[in-house]
Structure formats: structure tokens, C-alpha cells
C-alpha positions in Angstrom: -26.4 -1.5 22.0 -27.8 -2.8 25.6 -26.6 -6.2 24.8 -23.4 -5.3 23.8 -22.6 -3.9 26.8 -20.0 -4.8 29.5 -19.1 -3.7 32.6 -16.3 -1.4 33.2 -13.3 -2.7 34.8 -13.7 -1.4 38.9 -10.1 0.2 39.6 -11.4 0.7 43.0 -11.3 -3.1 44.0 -8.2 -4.8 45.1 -6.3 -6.5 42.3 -4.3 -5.5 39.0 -5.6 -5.1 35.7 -4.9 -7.6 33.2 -4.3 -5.0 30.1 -3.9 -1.2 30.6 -3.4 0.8 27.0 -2.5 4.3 27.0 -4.2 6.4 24.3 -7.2 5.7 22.0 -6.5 5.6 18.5 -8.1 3.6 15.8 -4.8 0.4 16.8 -5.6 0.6 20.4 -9.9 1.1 20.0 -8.8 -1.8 18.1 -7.1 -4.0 21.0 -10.1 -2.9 23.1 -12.8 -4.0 20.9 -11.7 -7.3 20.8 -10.9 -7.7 24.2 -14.1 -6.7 25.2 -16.4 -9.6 26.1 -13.0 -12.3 26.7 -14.2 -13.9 29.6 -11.4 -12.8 32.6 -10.2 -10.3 31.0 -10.1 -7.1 32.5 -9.0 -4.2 30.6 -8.8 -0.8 30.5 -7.7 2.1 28.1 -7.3 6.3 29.0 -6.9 9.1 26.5 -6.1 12.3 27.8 -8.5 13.6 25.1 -12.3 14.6 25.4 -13.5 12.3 23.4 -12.2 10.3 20.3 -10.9 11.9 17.4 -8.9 11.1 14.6 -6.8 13.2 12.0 -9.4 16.4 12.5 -7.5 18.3 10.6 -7.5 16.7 7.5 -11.4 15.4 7.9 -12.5 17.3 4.7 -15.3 16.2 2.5 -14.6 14.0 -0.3 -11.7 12.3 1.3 -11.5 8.7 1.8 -10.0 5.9 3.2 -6.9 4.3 1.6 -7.6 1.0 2.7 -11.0 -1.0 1.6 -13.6 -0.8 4.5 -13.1 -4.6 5.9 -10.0 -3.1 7.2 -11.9 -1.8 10.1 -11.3 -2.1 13.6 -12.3 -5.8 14.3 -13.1 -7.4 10.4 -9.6 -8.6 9.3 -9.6 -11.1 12.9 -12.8 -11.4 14.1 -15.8 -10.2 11.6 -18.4 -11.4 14.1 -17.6 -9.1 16.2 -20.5 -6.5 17.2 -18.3 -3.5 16.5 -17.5 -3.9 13.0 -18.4 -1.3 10.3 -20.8 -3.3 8.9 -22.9 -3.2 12.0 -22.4 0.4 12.9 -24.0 0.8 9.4 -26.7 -1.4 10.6 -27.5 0.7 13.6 -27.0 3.9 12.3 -29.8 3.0 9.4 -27.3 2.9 6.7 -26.9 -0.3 5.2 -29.1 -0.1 2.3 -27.5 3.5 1.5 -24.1 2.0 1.7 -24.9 -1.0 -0.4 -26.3 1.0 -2.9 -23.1 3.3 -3.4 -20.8 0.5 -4.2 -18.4 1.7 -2.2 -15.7 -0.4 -1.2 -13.5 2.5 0.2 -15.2 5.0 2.9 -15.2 8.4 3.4 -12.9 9.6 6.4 -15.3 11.2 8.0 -17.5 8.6 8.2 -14.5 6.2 9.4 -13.9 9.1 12.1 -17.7 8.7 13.1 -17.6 4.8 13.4 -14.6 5.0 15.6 -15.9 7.7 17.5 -19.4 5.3 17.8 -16.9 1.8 19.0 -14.8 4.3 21.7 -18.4 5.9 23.1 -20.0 2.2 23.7 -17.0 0.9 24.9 -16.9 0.6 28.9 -13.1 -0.1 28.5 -12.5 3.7 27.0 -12.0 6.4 29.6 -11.1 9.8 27.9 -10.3 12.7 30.0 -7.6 10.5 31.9 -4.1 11.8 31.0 -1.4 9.9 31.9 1.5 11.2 33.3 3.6 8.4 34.9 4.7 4.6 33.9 6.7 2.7 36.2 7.3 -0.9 37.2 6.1 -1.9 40.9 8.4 -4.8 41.9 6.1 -5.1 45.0 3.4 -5.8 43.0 4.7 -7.0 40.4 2.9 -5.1 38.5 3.2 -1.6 36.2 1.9 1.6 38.3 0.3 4.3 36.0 0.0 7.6 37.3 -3.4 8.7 35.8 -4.3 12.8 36.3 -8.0 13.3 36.3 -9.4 16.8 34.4 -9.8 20.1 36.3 -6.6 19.2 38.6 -7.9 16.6 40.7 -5.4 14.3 42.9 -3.8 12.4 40.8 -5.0 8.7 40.8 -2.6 5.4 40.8 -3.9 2.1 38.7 -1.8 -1.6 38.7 -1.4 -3.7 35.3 0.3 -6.5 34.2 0.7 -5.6 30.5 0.6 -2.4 28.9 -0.2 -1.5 25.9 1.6 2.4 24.3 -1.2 3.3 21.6 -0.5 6.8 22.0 -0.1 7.4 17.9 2.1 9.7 16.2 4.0 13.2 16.4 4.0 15.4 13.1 7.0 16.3 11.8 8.3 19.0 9.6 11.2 20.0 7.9 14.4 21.4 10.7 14.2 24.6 8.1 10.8 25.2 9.2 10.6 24.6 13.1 11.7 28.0 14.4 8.7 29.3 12.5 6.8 27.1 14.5 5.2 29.4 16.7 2.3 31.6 18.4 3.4 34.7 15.9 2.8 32.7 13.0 -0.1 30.3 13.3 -2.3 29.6 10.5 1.0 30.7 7.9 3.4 28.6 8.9 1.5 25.1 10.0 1.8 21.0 9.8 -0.9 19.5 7.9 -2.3 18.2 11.0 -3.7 21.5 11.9 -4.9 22.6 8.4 -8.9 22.0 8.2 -8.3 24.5 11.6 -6.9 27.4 9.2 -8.5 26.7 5.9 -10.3 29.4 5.6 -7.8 31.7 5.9 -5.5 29.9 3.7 -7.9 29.8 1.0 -8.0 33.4 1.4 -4.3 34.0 1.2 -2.7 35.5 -2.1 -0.1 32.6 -2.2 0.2 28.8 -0.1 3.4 26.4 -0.6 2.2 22.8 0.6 5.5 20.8 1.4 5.1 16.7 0.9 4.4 14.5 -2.2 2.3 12.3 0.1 -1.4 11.5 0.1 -1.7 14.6 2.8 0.3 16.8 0.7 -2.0 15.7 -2.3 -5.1 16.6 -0.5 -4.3 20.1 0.8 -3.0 20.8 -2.7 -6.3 19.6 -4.7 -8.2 21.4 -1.6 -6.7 24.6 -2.3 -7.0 24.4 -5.8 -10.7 24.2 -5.4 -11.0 27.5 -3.6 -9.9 28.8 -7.0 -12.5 30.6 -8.5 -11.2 29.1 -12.0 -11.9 32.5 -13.7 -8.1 33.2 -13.0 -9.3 35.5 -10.3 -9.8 34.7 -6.5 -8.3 31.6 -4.6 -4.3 31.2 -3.7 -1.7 30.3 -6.3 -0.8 26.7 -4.9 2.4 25.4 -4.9 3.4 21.9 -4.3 7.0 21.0 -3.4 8.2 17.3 -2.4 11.7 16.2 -1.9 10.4 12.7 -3.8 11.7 12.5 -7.1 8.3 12.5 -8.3 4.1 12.9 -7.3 3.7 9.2 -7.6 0.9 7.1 -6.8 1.0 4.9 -3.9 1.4 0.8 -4.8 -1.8 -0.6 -5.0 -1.6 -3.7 -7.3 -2.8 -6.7 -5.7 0.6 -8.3 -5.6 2.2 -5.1 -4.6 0.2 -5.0 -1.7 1.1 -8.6 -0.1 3.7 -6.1 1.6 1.1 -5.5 4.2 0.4 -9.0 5.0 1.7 -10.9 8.2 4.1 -12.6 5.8 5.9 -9.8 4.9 6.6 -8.9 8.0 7.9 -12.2 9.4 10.2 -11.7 5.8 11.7 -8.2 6.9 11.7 -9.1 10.8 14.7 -12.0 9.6 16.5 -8.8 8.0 20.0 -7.6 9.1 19.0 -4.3 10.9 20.8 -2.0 8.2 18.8 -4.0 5.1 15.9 -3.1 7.0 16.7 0.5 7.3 17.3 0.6 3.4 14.3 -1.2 2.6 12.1 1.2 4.6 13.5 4.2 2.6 13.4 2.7 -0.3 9.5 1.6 -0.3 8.4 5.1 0.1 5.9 4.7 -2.2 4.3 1.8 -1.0 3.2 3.9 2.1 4.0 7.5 1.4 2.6 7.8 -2.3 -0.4 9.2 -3.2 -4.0 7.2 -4.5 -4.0 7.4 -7.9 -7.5 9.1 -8.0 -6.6 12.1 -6.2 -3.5 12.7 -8.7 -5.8 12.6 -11.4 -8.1 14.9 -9.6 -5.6 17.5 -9.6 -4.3 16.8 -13.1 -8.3 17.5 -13.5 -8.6 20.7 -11.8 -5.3 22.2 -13.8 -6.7 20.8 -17.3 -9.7 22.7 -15.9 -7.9 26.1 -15.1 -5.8 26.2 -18.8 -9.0 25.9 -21.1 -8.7 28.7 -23.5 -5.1 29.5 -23.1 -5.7 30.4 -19.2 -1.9 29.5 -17.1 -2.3 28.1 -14.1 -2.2 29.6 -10.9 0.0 26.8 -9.6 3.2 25.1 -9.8 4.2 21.1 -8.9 7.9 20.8 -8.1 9.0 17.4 -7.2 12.6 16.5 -6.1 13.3 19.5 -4.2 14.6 20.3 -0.7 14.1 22.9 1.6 17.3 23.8 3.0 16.1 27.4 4.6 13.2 29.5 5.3 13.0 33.2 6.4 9.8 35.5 7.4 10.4 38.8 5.3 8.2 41.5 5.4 7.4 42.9 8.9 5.7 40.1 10.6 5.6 37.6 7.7 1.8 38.4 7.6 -0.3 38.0 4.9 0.5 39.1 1.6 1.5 39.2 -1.9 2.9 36.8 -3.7 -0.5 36.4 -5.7 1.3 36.2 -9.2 3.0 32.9 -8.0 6.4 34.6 -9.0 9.6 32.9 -7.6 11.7 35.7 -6.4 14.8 36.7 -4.9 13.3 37.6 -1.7 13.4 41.3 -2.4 10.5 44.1 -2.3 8.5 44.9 0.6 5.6 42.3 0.3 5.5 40.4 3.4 5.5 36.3 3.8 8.4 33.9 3.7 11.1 33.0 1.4 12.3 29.5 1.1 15.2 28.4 0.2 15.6 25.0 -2.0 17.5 22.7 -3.7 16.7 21.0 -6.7 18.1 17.3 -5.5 19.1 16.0 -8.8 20.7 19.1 -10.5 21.8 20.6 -7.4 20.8 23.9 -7.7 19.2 26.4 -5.1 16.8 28.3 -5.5 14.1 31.0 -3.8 10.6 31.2 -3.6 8.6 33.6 -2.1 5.4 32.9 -0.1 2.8 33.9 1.9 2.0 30.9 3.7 3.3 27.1 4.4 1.4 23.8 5.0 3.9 21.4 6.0 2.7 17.6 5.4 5.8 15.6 6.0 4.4 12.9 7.8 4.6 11.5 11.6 6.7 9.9 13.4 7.0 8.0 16.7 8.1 9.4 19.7 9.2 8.8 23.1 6.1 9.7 25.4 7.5 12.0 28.6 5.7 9.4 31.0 7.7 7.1 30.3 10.5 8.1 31.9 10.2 6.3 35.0 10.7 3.0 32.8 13.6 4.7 30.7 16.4 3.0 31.9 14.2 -0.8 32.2 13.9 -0.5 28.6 16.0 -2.3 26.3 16.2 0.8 23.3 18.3 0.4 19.9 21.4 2.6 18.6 19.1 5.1 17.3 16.9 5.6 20.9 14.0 3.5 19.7 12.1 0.8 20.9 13.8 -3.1 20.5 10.4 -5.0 19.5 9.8 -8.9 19.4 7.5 -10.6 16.7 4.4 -9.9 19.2 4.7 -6.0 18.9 6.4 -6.9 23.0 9.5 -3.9 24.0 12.4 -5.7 25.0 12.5 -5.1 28.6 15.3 -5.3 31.7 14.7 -9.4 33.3 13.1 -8.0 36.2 10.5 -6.6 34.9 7.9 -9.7 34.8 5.3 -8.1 33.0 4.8 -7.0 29.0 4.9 -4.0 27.2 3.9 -3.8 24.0 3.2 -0.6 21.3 1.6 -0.3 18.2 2.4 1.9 16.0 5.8 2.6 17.0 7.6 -0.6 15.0 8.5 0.9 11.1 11.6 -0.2 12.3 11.8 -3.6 13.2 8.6 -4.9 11.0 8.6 -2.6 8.1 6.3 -0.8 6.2 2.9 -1.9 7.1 3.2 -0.2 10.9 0.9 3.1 10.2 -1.2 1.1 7.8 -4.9 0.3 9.0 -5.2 -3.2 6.9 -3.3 -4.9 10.0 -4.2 -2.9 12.6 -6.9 -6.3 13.7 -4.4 -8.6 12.9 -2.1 -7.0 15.0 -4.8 -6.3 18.0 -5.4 -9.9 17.8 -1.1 -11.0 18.1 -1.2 -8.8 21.0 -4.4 -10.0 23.1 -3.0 -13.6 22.5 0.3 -12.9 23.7 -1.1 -11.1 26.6 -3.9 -14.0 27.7 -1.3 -16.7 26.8 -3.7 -18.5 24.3 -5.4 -18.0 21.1 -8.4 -15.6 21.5 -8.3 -14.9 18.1 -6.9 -17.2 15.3 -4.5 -15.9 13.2 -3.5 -17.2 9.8 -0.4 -18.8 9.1 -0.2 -18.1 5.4 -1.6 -14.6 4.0 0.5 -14.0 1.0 0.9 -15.8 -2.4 4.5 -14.3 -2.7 7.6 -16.1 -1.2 9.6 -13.5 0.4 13.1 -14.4 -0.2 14.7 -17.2 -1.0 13.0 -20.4 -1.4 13.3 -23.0 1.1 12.4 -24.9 3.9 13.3 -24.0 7.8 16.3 -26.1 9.0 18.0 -25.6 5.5 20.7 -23.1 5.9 20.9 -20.1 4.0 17.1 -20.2 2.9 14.3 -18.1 4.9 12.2 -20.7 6.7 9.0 -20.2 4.7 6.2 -22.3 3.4 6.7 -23.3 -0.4 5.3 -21.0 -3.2 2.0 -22.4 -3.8 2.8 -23.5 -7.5 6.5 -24.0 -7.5 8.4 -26.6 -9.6 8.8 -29.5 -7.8 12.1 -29.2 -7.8 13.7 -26.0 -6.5 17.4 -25.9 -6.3 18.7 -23.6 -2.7 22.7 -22.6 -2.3 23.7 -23.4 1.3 25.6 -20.0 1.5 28.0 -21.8 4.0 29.8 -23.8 1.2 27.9 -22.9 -1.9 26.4 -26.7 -2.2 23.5 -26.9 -4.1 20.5 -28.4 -2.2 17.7 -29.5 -3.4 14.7 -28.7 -1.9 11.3 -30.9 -2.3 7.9 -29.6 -1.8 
């Protein structure tokens, strides 16, 4: 990769750096793959990790990506680039291998291994460099990061004029389950996150409840299933609970999907804030379902366990809450429970019984357990070094970030330079935030915004679908968007200020 290569940034020399992110995750080794090689430019991203690593925990063989593999870290705005997948396949021998698969979505741990590959050749990626303080220099006009080497050496100060929060996701389970979140039960009572980490052991166990009808939830579930010896014999009884009203698949007709496109999100950025909170919980399934192969993989494995007569050693309970959970038992160590049986919490066997409620009939209910795999999701959260800037930054009704149309944090006026996050915005552009098919696109918004001219070009149409009304811009009560391509000619608008009918001409 010698001619790849670029120099790293020298903190050491007088000046400020241009771009500073803070964390390495597949959006930010995004940002910093294209900004490498833009002439001027000198950036520079930390990660308080070793080394890059994505999702461990759920790394397991035979998963893959749920987006196609052009939705890597540079394809989508700049597929020349030298650190697309296509040419980490190239120098990793594995072209003709991949070609010959016909695979157009990638396993995880392969995605894992190209990142890992971009953030290792990258001089702009420092890992080991934790961050522990974000604050705006007025002398300097600048943003001072506090940046704490390992092994508790003195702490080390670095100037930017933009920053860039990359710093990814916290998982988050259900309020029922949170006091159980500790030292005395680790590997029974855990977040999805951690779970490759305690598989073994939970394989082992008599009886595992897996919490979440998302693609994670899937996953563990089908995972644990296959540690079933399929005689009826060893393996855990698997439960799967979701409070979703069903183990649906996640939206992936080609239409549907023009909800993660850059159109969409100029749509839902026009919203009134509260449609835009409905909207979000509403479209659960368009980024919380589940790929339609790995539901039919576990529809599979229970055909699979019942040939003969055989019941399965499992049970799929959508639409259900968990309103309580208590360790019974001693310790809540491992245990019975093997039979599957929902019980009242009595008898002596030791694990956890959970209390739920059936959404739609209202009706509560126990079951015991001897172990619990939470995979609710992430969400964003507030990162403790930025407190220093707390009170500079402009935050909504609900203590999140306020966030323009180029990912930019609405900031106090005397602050000159930008901040900007990725990752952090379900709120203000909609569903397509955690997805990986913009994460390029979105890279690319940002490093124009921050150089003040187009580095990359971006698209100004990506969608066939007219979100909202049609119209022109300038007409009231329409959404300023270009025609549908095909429209009548003649497409009659209501100004909503007098109810006139307008007609609008392509």
C-alpha cells in the first residue's frame, strides 16, 4: 500500500488541525478515508481503543451484512478511491474467490477485517488516544481536545477547527433488567453486545430468553438453536420475546428502500418535530426488522427439531413486555429451567423469573429462566468529555443534539468553528442514521461542509419516489421537490393557505 500512503498530520508543529474526529467506527473511518489525500487538508481521528473493532460480539460465522457490499466505506461517493472493498479484495488475493461466490452481501466478519485493514493503513487513525476533554478555545479560535495517552502518561492538548463526534452507540436494555446488570451476574444476565464473549456458556445453559425481535435478537436466537443437539437432548431451550407485534422481516423492496436515500431525508428534515417522532416509531421495521433469510433459517431449524412428532425445545413470543425481572434461587446461577416450562417462580431451581405482559391482551405473565440476552438495540449518548462544551451547545427538549442538514450541532454564536456527529441524528433525519448505505454519502456532506467546496459530488436526485406532496419550491403548501419523473403533466397542488387549487407544470 506504499503508494497509498500519507503522512500523518504533525501535532507537534505550530498550527490547528483542520478536522479532528473522536472515535473510529466504520462512519468516521469513513470521513477519514476520504479525506485522506485532499490536498491541505489535515486531519486527524483517536479511538481510545487498541485497535479497530466492530460489533465483536456478534461477529459469528454465517452472518452477514444487511446492506449490499458497494455500501462500503468510500463506494457510494467516491468508488475510485484506494480503500474500497473491492480493492482490499484485490490486495488480500481475493477477487477471483469473491467473484465466484456471487455474493452481493458480505460476511460480517469479513466487513470487520476490511475496516480493520482501511483504519491500520490510515496515517490519520490513532487508537490508544482516549479522549477526555472538548472545549472551545476563544484564543485560538479553535476546539482544544484533551487527549490521555495509554499507561497514564501526561495528558496531551491538540487544536481543531471542526470536530467530528463518531464515537458510535450505547446498548441499551430494558429499565426491568439494569439492576441485574452487574459483576454477580455476567454471562446470565447480558446485552447482545457482549454475547460471542459468553456463548459458550450460554450454549451450555439448561434454559436462555433472548429479548428483541430485531436482526440481533434473530441471530442469537437461530445461534442458540444450533447448539441443539436436535435429538431433543443437549443445547438450551431458546426463547424469543419481542415487544413488536410480530418477528417481521425488515423492508427490503427496492422502492421501500428509497427511505435510505438523501431524498428522504431532506423529506423528513421539512417535518414538524412531533411528525418526525411518530414516523420514527412507526418505521420500526424498516430498520429494526429482521432479513428475511435468517427468519426462514429459524423457521428451518424448528421444522428440523419436530420431524417425527419431536416438540420443540423453544418458544417465539412476540408482542410482549417485560415489566419485571427477579434472580431466584441463591445467586441466580445456572440452572434448571431445561423443560422450557413457564412457571410461577416457585421451587428451588435457581435463575430468573420475568415478568411480562402480553401488549395486546394485557395479561401478565411469568417465565422462568436461567439466563438473558438482551438485544434491544443502541442508542446515542452524551459522551462525558463533552461537558466542557455542554452549556455552548444548542440541545432540544429531550437533551439531544439540534443538527442542520450537514450533520453540523447547533452551536452558541461564538463558537466559530463546526461540530458535527454521525450517528447521533435518528432524530432530526430519520431512519437511515445507523444504516451503512449512507454512511459515504454522509462522509462526503461533511468533508464539503468542512473544506467549504465540493470534494466530493453529491447527487441531487437519488430517489424515484416524491416524498410528499407534489410541487415545485416557491409554491406554498407543497414540499419543494423535483417533479416525479413520469408525472401527468398536469398535477393539481392545494395552497393550504386558502385552499386554491394550483396548477403545477412540469
Amino acid at each position: 500500500m506504499t503508494d497509498h500512503e500519507r503522512t500523518r498530520p504533525d501535532e507537534s508543529e505550530s498550527g490547528v488541525l483542520d478536522l479532528l474526529g473522536v472515535g473510529i467506527g466504520p462512519f468516521n473511518l469513513s470521513l477519514a478515508a476520504l479525506a485522506d489525500g485532499v490536498p491541505g487538508l489535515r486531519a486527524l481521528f483517536l479511538d481510545a481503543k487498541p485497535a479497530f473493532s466492530w460489533h465483536p460480539g456478534l461477529l459469528l460465522e454465517g452472518t452477514t451484512l444487511q446492506v449490499p457490499f458497494l455500501a462500503d466505506l468510500v463506494t457510494m461517493s467516491d468508488p475510485t478511491s484506494p480503500w474500497s472493498y473491492l480493492n482490499y479484495l484485490r490486495e488480500h488475493d481475493r477477487m477471483f474467490p469473491f467473484f465466484f461466490s456471487e455474493r452481493f452481501h458480505i460476511p460480517r466478519r469479513e466487513y470487520d477485517h476490511y475496516c480493520r485493514w482501511v483504519a491500520e493503513h490510515l496515517p490519520s487513525c490513532r487508537f490508544d488516544a482516549q479522549v477526555t476533554a472538548l472545549e472551545w478555545d476563544e484564543h485560538a479560535e479553535a476546539f482544544a481536545v484533551t487527549e490521555r495517552p495509554p499507561g497514564g502518561g501526561p495528558p496531551s492538548r491538540l487544536l481543531a477547527r471542526h470536530v467530528v463526534l463518531g464515537v458510535g452507540t450505547l446498548p441499551v436494555v430494558p429499565e426491568a433488567l439494569r439492576p441485574l446488570l452487574t459483576s454477580a451476574h455476567a454471562g446470565r444476565v447480558l446485552h447482545s453486545a457482549d454475547y460471542r464473549t459468553h456463548r459458550a456458556r450460554l450454549a451450555a445453559t439448561d434454559d436462555v430468553t433472548v429479548i428483541g425481535a430485531g436482526q440481533s435478537g434473530a441471530e442469537v436466537t437461530l445461534d442458540l438453536l444450533r447448539h441443539q443437539d436436535g435429538n431433543g437432548g443437549g443445547g438450551p431451550y431458546v426463547r424469543w420475546l419481542a415487544r413488536t407485534p410480530a418477528f417481521a422481516p425488515m423492508e427490503y423492496s427496492k422502492i421501500g428502500l428509497e427511505h435510505f436515500t438523501p431524498d428522504y431525508i431532506r423529506y423528513f428534515r421539512a417535518l414538524p418535530e412531533d411528525r418526525r417522532e411518530r414516523l420514527v416509531r412507526e418505521q420500526w421495521q424498516l430498520y429494526k426488522g429482521v432479513s428475511e433469510e435468517t427468519l426462514a433459517e429459524i423457521h428451518d431449524e424448528l421444522y428440523e427439531r419436530t420431524i417425527g412428532g419431536t416438540e420443540p425445545r423453544a418458544a417465539l413470543h412476540p408482542g410482549v413486555a417485560i415489566v419485571g425481572v427477579e434472580a431466584v434461587g441463591g445467586d441466580g446461577g445456572d440452572g434448571g429451567g431445561g423443560d422450557g416450562s413457564e412457571t410461577d417462580g416457585g421451587g428451588s431451581r435457581a435463575g430468573y423469573v420475568l415478568t411480562c405482559r402480553h401488549t395486546e391482551q394485557d395479561r401478565l405473565f411469568e417465565v422462568r429462566t436461567s439466563a438473558i440476552v438482551s438485544a434491544t438495540g443502541y442508542a446515542a449518548g452524551r459522551p462525558a468529555f463533552l461537558e466542557p462544551m455542554a452549556k455552548l451547545i444548542e440541545w432540544d427538549d429531550q437533551g439531544r443534539y439540534r443538527i442542520d442538514g450537514d450533520y453540523r450541532v447547533a452551536l452558541d454564536p461564538r463558537v466559530s468553528g463546526a461540530l458535527y456527529v454521525q450517528n447521533a441524528e435518528l432524530h432530526t433525519h430519520g431512519v437511515s442514521a445507523p444504516d451503512l448505505t449512507l454512511g459515504a454519502w454522509r462522509a462526503a456532506t461533511i468533508l464539503n461542509a468542512v473544506t467549504g467546496r465540493t470534494v466530493l459530488r453529491v447527487p441531487d436526485r437519488t430517489a424515484w419516489t416524491t416524498f410528499g406532496a407534489p410541487g415545485v419550491a416557491g409554491v406554498a403548501g407543497t414540499v419543494g421537490v423535483a417533479p416525479t419523473v413520469g408525472a401527468p403533466r398536469d398535477v393539481t397542488v392545494l395552497d393550504v393557505s386558502d385552499a386554491a387549487p394550483v396548477v403545477v407544470r412540469p
